[in-house]
C-alpha positions as CSV (number, residue, x, y, z in Angstrom):
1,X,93.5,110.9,102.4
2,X,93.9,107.9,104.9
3,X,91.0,109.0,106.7
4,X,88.9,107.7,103.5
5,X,90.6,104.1,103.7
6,X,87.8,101.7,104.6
7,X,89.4,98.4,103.7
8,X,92.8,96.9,104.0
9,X,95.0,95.7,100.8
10,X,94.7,92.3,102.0
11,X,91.0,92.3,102.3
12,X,90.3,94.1,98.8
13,X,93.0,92.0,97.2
14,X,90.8,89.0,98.0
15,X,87.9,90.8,97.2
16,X,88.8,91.5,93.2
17,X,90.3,87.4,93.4
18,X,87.3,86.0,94.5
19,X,85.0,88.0,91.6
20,X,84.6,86.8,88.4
21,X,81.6,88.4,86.8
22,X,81.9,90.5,83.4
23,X,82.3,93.4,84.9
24,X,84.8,92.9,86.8
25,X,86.8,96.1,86.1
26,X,83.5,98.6,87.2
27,X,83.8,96.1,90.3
28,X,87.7,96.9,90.5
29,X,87.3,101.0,90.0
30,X,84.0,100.9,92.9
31,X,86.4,98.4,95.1
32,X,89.0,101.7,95.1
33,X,86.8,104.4,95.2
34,X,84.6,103.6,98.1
35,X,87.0,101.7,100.3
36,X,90.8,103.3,99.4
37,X,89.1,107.1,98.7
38,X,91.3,107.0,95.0
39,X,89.5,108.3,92.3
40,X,92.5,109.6,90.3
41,X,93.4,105.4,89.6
42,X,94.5,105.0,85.7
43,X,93.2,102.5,83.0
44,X,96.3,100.8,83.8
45,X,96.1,100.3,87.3
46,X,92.7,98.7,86.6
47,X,94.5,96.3,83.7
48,X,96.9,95.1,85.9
49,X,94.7,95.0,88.6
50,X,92.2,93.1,86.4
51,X,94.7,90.3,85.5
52,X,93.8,87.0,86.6
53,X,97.2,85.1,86.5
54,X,98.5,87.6,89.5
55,X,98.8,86.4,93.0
56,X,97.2,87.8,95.9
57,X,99.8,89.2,97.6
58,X,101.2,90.7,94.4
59,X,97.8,92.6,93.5
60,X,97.7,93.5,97.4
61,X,101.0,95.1,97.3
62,X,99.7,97.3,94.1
63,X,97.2,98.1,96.2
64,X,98.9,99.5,99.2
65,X,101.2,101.5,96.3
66,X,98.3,102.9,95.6
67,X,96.8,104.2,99.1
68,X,100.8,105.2,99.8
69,X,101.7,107.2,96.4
70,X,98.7,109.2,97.3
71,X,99.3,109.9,100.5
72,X,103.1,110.4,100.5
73,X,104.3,107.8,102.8
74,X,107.3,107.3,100.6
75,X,107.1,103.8,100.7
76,X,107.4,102.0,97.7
77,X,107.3,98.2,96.6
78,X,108.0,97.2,92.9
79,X,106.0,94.7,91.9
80,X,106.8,92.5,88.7
């Protein structure tokens, strides 16, 4: 699984900040497919994901959940 990571958190959390076009949430799904390797991501990671009132580091940490749920690192961060 990590051999498909292309792009950090950090660097796709700024990515989904900085776009604000209406489709943002196709943007969001292709940002995790083709640089974290996910495709098994939910319609609610993409919701929360897609909010606009979250910070940076909050949507990067979701992010890294993500990568790490699916490839068993048995880290895990809440976010709120």
């Amino acid at each position: 699984m990590l051999t498909r990571v292309k792009s950090s958190s950090y660097v796709l959390s700024k990515k989904i900040k900085h776009y604000n076009k209406a489709d943002r949430k196709e943007y969001i799904k292709k940002l995790i497919e083709n640089n974290l390797g996910i495709m098994d991501y939910t319609d609610s990671d993409i919701e929360y994901l897609n909010q606009k009132h979250i910070s940076s580091e909050v949507r990067e940490i979701f992010l890294a959940n993500l990568t790490s749920h699916r490839a068993q690192l048995g880290v895990l961060l809440i976010v709120d």
